[in-house]
C-alpha positions as CSV (number, residue, x, y, z in Angstrom):
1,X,1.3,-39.9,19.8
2,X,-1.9,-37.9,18.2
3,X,-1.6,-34.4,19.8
4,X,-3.7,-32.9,17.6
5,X,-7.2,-32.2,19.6
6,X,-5.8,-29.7,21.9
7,X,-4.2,-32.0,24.5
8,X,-0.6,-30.8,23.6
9,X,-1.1,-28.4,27.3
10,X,1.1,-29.6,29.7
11,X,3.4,-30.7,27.2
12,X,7.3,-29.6,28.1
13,X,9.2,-29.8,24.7
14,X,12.8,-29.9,24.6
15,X,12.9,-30.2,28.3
16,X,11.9,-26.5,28.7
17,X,9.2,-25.2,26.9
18,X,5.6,-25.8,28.8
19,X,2.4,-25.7,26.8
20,X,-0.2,-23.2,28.4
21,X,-3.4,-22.6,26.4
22,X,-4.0,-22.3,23.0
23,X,-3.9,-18.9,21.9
24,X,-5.2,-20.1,18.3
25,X,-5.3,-22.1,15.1
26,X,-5.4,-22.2,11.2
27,X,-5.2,-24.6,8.4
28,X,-1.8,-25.3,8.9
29,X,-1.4,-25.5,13.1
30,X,-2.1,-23.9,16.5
31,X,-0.3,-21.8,18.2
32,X,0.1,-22.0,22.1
33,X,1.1,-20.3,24.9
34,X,3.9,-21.6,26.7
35,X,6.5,-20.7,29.5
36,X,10.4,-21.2,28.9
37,X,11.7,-22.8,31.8
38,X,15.5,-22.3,31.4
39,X,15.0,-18.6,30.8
40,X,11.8,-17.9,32.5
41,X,10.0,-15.9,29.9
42,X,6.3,-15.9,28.0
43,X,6.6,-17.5,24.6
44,X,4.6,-18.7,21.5
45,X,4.6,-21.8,20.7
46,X,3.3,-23.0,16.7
47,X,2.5,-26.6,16.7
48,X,2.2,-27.3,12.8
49,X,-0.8,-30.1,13.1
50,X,-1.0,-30.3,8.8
51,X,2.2,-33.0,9.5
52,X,0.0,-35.2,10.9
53,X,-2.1,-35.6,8.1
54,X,0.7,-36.1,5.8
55,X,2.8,-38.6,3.6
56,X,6.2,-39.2,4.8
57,X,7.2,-37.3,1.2
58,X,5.1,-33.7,2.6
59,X,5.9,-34.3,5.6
60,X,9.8,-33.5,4.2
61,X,8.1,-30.8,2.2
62,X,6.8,-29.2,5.6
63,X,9.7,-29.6,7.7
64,X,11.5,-27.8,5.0
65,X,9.3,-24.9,5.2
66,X,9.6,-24.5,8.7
67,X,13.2,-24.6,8.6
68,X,13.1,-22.1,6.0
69,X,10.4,-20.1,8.3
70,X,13.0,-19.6,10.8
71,X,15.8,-18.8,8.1
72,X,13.8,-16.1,6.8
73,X,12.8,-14.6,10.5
74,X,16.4,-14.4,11.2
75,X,17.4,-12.4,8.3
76,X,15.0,-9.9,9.2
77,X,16.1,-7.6,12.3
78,X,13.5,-5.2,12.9
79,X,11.0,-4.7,15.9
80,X,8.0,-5.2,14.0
81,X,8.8,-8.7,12.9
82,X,8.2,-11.9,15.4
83,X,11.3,-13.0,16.4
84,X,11.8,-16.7,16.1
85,X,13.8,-18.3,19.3
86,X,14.1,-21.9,18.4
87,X,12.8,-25.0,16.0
88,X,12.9,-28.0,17.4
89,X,11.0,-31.5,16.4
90,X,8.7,-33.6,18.7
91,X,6.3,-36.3,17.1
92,X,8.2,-36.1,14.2
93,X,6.6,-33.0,13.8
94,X,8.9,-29.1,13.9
95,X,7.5,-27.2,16.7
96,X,8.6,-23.3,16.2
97,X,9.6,-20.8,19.4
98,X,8.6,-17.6,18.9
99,X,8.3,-14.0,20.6
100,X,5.1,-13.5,22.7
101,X,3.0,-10.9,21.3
102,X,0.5,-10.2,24.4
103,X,-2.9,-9.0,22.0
104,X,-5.0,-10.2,19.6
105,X,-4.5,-10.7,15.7
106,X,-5.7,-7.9,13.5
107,X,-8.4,-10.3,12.3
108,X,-9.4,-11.3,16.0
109,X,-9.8,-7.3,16.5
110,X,-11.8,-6.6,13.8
111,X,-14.0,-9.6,14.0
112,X,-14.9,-8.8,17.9
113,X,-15.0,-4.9,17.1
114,X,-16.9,-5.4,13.3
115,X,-14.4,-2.7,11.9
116,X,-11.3,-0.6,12.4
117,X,-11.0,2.8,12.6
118,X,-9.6,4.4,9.2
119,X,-6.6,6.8,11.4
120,X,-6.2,3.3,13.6
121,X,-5.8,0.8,10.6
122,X,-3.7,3.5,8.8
123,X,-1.0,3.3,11.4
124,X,-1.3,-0.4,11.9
125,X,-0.7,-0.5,8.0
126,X,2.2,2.0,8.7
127,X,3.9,-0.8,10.8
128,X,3.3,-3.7,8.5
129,X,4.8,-1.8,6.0
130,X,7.6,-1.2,7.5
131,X,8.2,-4.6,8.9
132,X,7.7,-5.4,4.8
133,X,10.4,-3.1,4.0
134,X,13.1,-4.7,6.6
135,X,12.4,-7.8,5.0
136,X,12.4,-6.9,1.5
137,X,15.8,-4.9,1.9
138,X,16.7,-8.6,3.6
139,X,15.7,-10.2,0.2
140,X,12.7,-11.9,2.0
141,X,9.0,-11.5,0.9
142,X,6.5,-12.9,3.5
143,X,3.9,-14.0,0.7
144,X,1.5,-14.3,3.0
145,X,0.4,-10.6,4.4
146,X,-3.3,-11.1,6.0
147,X,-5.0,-9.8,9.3
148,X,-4.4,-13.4,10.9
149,X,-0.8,-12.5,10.9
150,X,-0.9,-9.2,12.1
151,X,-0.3,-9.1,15.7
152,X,-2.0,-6.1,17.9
153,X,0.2,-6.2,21.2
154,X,-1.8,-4.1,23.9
155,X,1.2,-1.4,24.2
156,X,0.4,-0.4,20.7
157,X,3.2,-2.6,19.2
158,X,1.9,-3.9,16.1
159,X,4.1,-7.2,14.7
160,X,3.6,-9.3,11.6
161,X,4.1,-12.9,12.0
162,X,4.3,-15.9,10.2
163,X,7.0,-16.4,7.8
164,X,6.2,-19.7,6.9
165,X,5.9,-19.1,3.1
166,X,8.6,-16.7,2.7
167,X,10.5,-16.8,-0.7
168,X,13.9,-16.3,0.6
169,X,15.8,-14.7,-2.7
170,X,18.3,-17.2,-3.6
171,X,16.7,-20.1,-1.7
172,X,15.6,-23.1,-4.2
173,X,11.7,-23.3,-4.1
174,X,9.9,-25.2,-1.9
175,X,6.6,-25.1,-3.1
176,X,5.8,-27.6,-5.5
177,X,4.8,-27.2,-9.4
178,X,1.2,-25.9,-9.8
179,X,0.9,-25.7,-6.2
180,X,-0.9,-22.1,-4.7
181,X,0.3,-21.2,-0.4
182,X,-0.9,-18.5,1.0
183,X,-4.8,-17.2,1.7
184,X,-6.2,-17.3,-1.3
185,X,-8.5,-14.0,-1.0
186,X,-5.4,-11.8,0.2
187,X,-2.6,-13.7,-2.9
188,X,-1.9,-10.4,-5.5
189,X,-3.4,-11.6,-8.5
190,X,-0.1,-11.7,-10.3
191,X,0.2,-15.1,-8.1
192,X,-3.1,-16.7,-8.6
193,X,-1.9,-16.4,-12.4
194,X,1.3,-18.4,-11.2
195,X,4.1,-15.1,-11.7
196,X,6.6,-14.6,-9.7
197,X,5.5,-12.5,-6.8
198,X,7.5,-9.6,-5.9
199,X,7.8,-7.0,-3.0
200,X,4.6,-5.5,-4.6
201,X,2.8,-8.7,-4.3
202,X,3.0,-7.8,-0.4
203,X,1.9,-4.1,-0.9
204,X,-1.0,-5.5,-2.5
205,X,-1.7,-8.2,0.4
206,X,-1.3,-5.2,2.5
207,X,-4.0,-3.2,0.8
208,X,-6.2,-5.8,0.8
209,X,-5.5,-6.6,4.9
210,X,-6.4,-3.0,5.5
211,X,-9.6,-3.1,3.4
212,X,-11.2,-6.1,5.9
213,X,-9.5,-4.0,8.8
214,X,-12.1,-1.1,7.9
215,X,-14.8,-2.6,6.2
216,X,-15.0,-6.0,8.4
217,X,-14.9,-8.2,5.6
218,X,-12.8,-9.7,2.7
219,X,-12.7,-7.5,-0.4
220,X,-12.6,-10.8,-2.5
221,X,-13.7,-14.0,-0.8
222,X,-16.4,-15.4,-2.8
223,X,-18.5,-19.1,-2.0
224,X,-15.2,-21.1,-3.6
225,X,-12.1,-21.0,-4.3
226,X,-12.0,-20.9,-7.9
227,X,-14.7,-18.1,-7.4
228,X,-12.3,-16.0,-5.3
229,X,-9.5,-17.1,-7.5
230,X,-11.5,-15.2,-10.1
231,X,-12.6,-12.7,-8.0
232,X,-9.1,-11.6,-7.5
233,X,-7.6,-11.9,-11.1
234,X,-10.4,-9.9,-12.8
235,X,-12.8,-8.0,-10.4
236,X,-12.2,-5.0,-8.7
237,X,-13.4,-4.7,-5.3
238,X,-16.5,-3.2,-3.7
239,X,-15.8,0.9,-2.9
240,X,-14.7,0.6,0.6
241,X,-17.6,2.9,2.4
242,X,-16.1,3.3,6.3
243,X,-12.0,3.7,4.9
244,X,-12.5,7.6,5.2
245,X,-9.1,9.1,4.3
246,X,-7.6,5.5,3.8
247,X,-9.7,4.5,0.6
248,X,-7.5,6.2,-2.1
249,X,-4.6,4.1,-0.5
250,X,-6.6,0.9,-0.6
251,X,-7.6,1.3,-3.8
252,X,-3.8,2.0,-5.1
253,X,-2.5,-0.9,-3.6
254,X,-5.4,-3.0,-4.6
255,X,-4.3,-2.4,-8.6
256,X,-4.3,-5.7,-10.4
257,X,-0.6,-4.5,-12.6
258,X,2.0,-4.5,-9.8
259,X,3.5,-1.9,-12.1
260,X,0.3,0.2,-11.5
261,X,0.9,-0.1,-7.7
262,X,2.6,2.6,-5.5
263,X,6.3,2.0,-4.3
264,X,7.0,1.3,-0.5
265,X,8.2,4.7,-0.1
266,X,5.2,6.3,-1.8
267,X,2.6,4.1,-0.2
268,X,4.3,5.5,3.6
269,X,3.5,8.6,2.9
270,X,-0.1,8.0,1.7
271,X,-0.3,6.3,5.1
272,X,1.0,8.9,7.2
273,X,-1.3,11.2,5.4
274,X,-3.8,8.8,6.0
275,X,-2.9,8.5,9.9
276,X,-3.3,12.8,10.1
277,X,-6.7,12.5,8.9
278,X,-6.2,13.8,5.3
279,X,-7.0,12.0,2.5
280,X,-3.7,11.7,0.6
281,X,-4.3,13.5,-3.0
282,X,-0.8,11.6,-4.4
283,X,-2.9,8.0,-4.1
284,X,-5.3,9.6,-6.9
285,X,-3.2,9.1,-9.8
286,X,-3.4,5.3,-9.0
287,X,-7.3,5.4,-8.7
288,X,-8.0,4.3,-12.2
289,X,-11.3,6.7,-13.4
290,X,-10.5,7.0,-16.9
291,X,-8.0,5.6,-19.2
292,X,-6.0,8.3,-20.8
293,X,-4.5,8.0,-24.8
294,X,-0.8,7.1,-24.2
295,X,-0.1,10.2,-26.2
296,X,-1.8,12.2,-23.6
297,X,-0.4,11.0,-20.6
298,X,3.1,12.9,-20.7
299,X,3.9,16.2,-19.6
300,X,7.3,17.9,-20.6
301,X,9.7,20.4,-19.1
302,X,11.1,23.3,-21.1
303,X,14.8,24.2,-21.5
304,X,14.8,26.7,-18.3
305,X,13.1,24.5,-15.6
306,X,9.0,24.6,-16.8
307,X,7.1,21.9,-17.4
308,X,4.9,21.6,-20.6
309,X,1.0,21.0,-20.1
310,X,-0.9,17.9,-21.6
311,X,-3.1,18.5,-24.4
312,X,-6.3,19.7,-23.6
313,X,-7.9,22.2,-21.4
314,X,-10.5,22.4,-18.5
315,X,-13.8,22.0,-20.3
316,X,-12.6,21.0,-23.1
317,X,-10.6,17.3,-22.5
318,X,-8.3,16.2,-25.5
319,X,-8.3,19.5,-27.0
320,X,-4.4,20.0,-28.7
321,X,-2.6,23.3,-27.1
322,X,-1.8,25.7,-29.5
323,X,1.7,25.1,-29.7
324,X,4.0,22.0,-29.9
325,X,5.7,21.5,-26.6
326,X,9.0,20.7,-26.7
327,X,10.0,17.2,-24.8
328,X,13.3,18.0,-23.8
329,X,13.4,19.4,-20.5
330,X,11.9,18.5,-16.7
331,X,8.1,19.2,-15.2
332,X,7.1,21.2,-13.1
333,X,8.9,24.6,-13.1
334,X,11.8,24.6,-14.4
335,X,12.6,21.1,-16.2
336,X,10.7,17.4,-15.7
337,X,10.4,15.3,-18.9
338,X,7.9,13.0,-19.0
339,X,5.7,12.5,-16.3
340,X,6.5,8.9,-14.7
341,X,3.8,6.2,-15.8
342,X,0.6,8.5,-15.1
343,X,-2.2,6.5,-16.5
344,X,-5.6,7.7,-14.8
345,X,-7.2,10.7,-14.9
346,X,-9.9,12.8,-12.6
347,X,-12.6,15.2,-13.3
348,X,-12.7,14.0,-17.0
349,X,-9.7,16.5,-17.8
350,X,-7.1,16.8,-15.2
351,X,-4.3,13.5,-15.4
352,X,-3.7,12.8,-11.4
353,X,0.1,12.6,-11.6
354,X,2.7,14.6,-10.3
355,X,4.5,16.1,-12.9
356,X,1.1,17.5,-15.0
357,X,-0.7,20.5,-15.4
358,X,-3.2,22.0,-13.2
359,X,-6.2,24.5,-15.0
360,X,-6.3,27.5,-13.4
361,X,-9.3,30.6,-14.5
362,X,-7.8,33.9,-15.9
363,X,-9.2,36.4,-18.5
364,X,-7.1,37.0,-21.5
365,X,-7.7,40.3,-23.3
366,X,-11.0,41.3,-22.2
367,X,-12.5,37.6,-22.6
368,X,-12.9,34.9,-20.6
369,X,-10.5,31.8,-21.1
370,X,-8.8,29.1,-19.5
371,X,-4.8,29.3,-19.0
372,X,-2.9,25.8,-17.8
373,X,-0.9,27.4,-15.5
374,X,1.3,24.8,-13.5
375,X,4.8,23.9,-14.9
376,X,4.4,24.8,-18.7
377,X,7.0,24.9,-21.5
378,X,8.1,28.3,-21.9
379,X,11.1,28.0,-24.0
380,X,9.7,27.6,-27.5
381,X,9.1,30.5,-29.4
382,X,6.5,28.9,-31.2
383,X,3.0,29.8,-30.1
384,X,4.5,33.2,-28.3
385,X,2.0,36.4,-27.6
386,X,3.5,39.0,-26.0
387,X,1.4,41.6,-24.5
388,X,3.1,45.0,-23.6
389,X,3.4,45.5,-19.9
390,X,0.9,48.7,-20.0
391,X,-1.8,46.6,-21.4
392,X,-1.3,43.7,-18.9
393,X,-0.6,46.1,-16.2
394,X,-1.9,49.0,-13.6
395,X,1.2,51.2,-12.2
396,X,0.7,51.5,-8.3
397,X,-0.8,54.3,-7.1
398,X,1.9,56.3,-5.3
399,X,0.4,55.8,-1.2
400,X,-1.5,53.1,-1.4
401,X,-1.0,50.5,0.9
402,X,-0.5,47.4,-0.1
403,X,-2.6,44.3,1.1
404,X,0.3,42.0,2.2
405,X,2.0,43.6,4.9
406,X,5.0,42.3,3.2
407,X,4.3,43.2,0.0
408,X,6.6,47.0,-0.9
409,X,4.7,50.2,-0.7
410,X,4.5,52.0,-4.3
411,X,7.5,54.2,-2.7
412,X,9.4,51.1,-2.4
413,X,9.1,50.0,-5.6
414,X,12.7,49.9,-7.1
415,X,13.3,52.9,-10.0
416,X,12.4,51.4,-13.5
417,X,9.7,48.6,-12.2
418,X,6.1,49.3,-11.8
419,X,3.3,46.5,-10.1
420,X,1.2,44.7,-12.9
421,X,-2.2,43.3,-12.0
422,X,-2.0,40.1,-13.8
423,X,-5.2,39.2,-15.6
424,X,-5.3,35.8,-13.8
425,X,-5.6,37.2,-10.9
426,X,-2.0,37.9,-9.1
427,X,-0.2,40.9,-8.9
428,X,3.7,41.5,-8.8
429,X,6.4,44.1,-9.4
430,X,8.5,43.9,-12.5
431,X,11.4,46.1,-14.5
432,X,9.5,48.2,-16.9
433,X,11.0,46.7,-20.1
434,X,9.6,43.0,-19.2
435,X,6.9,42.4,-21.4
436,X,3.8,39.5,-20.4
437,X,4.1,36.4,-22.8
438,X,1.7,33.6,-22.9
439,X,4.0,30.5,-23.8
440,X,1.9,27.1,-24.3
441,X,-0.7,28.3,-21.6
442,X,2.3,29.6,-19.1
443,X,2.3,33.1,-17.7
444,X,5.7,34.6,-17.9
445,X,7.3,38.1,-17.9
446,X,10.8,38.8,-19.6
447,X,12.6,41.4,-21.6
448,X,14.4,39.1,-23.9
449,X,12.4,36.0,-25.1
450,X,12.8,33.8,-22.6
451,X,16.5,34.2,-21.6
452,X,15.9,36.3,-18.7
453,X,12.3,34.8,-17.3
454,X,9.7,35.7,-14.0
455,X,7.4,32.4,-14.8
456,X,4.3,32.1,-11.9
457,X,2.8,28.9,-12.0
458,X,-0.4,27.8,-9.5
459,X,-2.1,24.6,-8.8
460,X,-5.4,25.2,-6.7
461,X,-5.0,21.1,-6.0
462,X,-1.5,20.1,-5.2
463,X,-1.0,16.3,-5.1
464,X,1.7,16.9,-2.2
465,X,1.3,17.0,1.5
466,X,3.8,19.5,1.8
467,X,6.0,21.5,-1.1
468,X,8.5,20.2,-0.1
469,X,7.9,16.7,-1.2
470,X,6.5,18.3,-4.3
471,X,10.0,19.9,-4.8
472,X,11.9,16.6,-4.2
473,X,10.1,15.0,-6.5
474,X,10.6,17.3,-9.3
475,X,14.3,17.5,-8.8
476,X,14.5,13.6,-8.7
477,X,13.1,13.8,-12.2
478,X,15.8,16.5,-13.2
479,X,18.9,14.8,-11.4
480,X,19.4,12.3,-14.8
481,X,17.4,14.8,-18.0
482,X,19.6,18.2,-17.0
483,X,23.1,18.3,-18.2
484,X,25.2,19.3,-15.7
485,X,22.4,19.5,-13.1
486,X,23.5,20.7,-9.6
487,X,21.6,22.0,-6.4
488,X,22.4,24.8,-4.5
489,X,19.9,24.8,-2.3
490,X,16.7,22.7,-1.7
491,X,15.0,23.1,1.9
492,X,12.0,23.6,3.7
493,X,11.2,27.5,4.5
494,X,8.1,29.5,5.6
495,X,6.7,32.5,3.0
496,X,4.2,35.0,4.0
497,X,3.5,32.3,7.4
498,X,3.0,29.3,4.6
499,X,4.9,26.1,4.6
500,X,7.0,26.6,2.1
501,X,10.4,25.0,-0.1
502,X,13.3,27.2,-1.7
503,X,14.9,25.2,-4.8
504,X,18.0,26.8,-6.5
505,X,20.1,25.0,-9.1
506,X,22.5,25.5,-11.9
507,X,22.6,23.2,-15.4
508,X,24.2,23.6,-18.6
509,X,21.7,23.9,-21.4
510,X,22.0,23.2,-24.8
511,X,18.3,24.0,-26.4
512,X,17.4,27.1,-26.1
513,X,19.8,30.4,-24.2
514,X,22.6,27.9,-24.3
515,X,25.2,28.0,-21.7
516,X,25.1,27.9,-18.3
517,X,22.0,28.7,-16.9
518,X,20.6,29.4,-13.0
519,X,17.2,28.9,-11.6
520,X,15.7,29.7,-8.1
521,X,12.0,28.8,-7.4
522,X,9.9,29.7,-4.2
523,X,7.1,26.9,-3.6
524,X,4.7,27.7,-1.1
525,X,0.7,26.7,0.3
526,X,-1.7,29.5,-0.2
527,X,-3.9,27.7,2.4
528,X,-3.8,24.6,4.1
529,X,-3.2,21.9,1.4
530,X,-3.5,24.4,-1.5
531,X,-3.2,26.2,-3.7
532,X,-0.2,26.0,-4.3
533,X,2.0,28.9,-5.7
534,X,5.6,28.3,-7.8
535,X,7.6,31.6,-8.3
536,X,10.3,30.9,-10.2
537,X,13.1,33.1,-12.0
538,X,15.8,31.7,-14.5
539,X,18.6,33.8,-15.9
540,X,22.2,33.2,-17.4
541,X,25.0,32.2,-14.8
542,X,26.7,35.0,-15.8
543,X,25.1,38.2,-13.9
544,X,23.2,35.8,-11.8
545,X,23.7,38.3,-8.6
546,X,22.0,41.1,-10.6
547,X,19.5,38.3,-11.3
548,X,18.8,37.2,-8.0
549,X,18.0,40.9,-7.0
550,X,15.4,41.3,-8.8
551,X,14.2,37.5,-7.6
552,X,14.2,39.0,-4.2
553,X,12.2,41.7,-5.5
554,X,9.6,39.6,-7.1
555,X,8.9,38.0,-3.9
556,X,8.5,40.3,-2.0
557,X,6.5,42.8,-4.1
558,X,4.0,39.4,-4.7
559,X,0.3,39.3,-4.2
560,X,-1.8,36.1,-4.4
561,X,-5.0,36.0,-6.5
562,X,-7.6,37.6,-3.6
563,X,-5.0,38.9,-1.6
């Protein structure tokens, strides 16, 4: 019986499921709307045509891959993925029973509307990918992420569908030597090569569905096959002009390395970001602008929680610091080692990642210069100036009021401290005895070298949405590189009205002021999304409530540059 020009309606298979109309079609089948008799419900029916056309050897080949449709579907319990009901055969052909998604595809949508919305196809991406994480923790990768099989249902539901090529880990492959399934123009290129896809394969489908979500079009279809083939192995695509805030994720996920690509996790927030209306600044360091020397794209933490700076400064890209850093402790403030994998860079002299060094402006003894100011090395002696805390500093006047209503009056300035005016633009109160020292570019104030430490660090551009984030990524880097590494604290908090994080944590070191050592940092947003302010204290264990006293202090005696 030849069903295949549309006169499957009114068909009732298994003795309960009757063909409606056909809700649409592809290479490989239709899919129809049908009504389950026994338990009176709307369902979808996929009628998989391509085994008509078939010798009796592929027509094994396809029944296999339905079979192993539904296996995958079933692994997979999560509300954004179509729920198979039921495979059953009829014309020696597997029909599939499926959920009934009441909306259009994401293709249909942005074929009848010419594009998507960036903030709309943002959280339709947001779903996907979450529908791609349920069924990568299940061990299944759907291998064939496209707007055709993203379903729009008209509550706001959005569903992926079709699991027809899923790699189930473990399964034997179906697919045969040499053969390519899957839309070509949305395959990672890692697959047109013939690799082994992996969930970042999907990411990169992902990125490449959203791109014809906003712009209306395939970023790689070309006249052929082979040309798109091509296309996708060793072109990049066309800028995307109507993404808005969603571009920098396109263009991450859209990198031809998977290695190069963003995790799940990273690309969720980008999206959520994306979602809000702000352009997510942690997709940049995936946007590749400039290639960076592999001996330049590391940034490294000193012994007491600081992170060293790359060579070269704003203005002058590639220039060597003045003094070795030393790789042996975390970024950002206190510790981070090498930054993970950063590989692009922005502005010609700023590496996008999130463990490197921002350039802030200062003036250093009456000239003007350039200080890298976020997350420096500050434990090596080597390259030290000290500057007295007169020269660097202007007593408060006794009365004056200060300009942050937090901020202690000159009468309230402990006995033995005194407020400096920092030449880079900030102001704080400090013991008298603590003397200014410019460590590899980092701004720090201590009486001893180092082994009692006030280090300020800014970054007028943070890559983070929030500090907090910022925070948890630094100690994720410091969890494995500090010996004896433990948190005391690590939240979210307001300063001075600013979203803000409070990180405190104890380590054993064994560089530099050996022993067991305490830090405390105070992250906060000068504005919103930036600049961002670290103020971050590190002393000896022992004495640490003395210590934290004059932490306390520093906060609340601190002015901003402008305040």
């Amino acid at each position: 019986m030849d069903r295949s020009e549309g006169t499957a309606a009114g068909l009732v298979l298994a003795g309960r499921y009757l063909l409606g109309e056909e809700l649409g079609r592809g290479g490989m089948g239709k899919v129809w709307r049908a009504h389950d008799e026994v338990l009176h419900r709307t369902v979808a029916v996929k009628e998989l045509t391509a085994g008509l056309y078939v010798a009796e050897a592929d027509r094994l080949v396809l029944h296999a891959r339905t079979q192993k449709e539904a296996r995958a579907a079933a692994r997979i319990t999560h509300p954004g993925v179509v729920t198979v009901h039921d495979v059953i055969e009829y014309d020696k052909r597997p029909w599939i029973v499926m959920q009934y998604v009441d909306g259009p595809s994401l293709a249909d949508e942005a074929k009848e509307k010419g594009e998507i919305a960036p903030r709309e196809a943002a959280r339709i991406g947001l779903h996907v990918l979450s529908a791609l994480r349920a069924a990568h923790s299940a061990g299944v990768l759907h291998r064939d992420v496209k707007p055709g099989n993203v379903l729009l249902a008209r509550d706001g539901r959005v569903l992926l569908t079709d699991f027809g090529i899923a790699a189930i880990e473990g399964d034997s492959t179906i697919t045969r030597t040499g053969e390519l399934v899957g839309s070509i123009d949305y395959l990672a290129p890692e697959r047109v090569r013939g690799g082994d896809p992996g969930p970042a394969s999907d990411l990169w489908s992902l990125g490449a569905t959203l791109y014809s979500a906003v712009e209306g079009r395939s970023p790689f279809r070309r006249t052929s096959p082979i040309s798109t083939m091509q296309a996708v192995v060793t072109e990049e695509p066309p800028a995307p002009v109507n993404a808005g805030p969603l571009g920098p994720v396109i263009t991450a996920l859209l990198r031809k390395d998977p290695a190069d690509r963003p995790s799940a996790a990273e690309t969720e927030q980008m999206l959520l970001a994306a979602m809000e209306g702000h352009k997510p600044r942690s997709a940049q360091r995936y946007v590749p602008t400039e290639r960076v020397p592999e001996e330049a794209r590391y940034g490294y933490a000193s012994p007491d929680g600081s992170t060293a700076r790359l060579p070269g400064t704003a203005g002058h890209p590639g220039t060597a610091p003045s003094a070795a850093t030393t790789p042996n402790h975390p970024a950002h403030h206190p510790f981070a080692g090498p930054a993970s994998a950063p590989t692009t860079r922005r502005g010609g002299s700023r590496l996008r990642t999130v463990l490197v060094v921002v350039v802030a402006a200062a003036v250093l003894g009456g000239g003007a210069g350039l200080i890298a100011m976020k997350y420096g090395n500050g434990a090596s002696a080597t390259g030290r100036t000290a500057t007295p805390g007169a020269s660097a500093s202007t007593p408060a006047t006794p009365g004056t009021s200060p300009a942050d209503p937090t901020t202690p009056a000159a009468s309230e300035i402990p006995d033995g401290w005194h407020r400096v005016e920092d030449p880079a633009g900030f102001s704080l109160v400090v013991p008298q005895d603590w003397t200014r020292e410019v460590n590899n570019g980092q701004i720090d104030y201590t009486p001893d070298g180092g082994r009692h430490r006030i280090r300020i660090s800014v970054d007028p551009d943070p890559d983070f949405d929030h500090p907090y984030l910022h925070v948890r990524n630094m100690e994720q880097q410091l969890v494995e590189r500090l010996p004896g590494y433990r948190r005391i604290a690590l939240e979210k908090n307001t300063f001075r009205d600013r979203p803000g994080a409070l990180w405190e944590f104890t380590w054993n070191e064994t560089k530099d002021h050996p022993g067991p050592r305490h830090g405390i940092d105070q992250v906060y947003y000068g504005g919103a999304g930036g600049p961002e302010y670290a103020l971050y204290l590190t002393a000896p264990q022992e004495g640490w409530a003395e210590s934290r006293e004059k932490f306390d202090i520093m906060l609340r005696s601190w002015r901003a540059p402008g305040a």
